[in-house]
N, C-alpha and C positions, 0 to 999 in steps of 0.2 A: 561055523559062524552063521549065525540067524538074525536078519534084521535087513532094512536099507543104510546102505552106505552111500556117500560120495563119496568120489574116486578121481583122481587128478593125474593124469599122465605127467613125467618130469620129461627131459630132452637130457640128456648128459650134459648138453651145454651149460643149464642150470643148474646142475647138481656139484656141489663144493662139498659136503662133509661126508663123510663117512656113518652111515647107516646098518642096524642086525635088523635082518628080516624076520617077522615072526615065522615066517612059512618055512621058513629053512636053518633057521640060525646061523644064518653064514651073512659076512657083510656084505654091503654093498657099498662099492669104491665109489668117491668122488668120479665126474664124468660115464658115470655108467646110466643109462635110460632104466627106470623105475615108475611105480606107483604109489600115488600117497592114498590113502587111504583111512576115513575118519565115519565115526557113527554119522545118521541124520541128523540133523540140527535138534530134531523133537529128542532124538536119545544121548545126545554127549555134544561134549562142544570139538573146537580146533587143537585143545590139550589131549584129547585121542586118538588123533591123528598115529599114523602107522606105516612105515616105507616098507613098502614089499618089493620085490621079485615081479614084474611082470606076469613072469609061467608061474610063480609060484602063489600070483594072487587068484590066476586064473585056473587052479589046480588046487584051490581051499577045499572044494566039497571033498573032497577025496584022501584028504590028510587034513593031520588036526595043528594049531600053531605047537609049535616049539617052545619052553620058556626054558632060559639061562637058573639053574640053581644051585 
């Protein structure tokens, strides 16, 4: 992944749905701590937005995302 992102830490407190991480394909349960994660406002809007994995967001340069086909 190449660019600036924002990046929004969740709390499990606020987390209610069920989320696939690109970084792993594996979900991420309701109540579990996560990052949200969207282009910069200049490259995409809040519809790109993306729930990762904490470790797995922090462990992108090193592995490439996952896609479901």
């Amino acid at each position: 992944m190449e660019g600036e992102f924002r990046v929004r830490a969740l709390t499990g407190e606020s987390s209610t749905k069920t989320y696939r991480c690109p970084g792993c394909d594996q979900e991420i349960k309701p109540g579990v701590p996560h990052v949200v994660v969207w282009p910069h406002e200049d490259f995409g809007d809040v519809s790109d937005r993306r729930h990762w994995h904490t470790s797995c967001w922090n462990a992108r340069h090193r592995r490439t995302p996952t896609t479901r086909g």
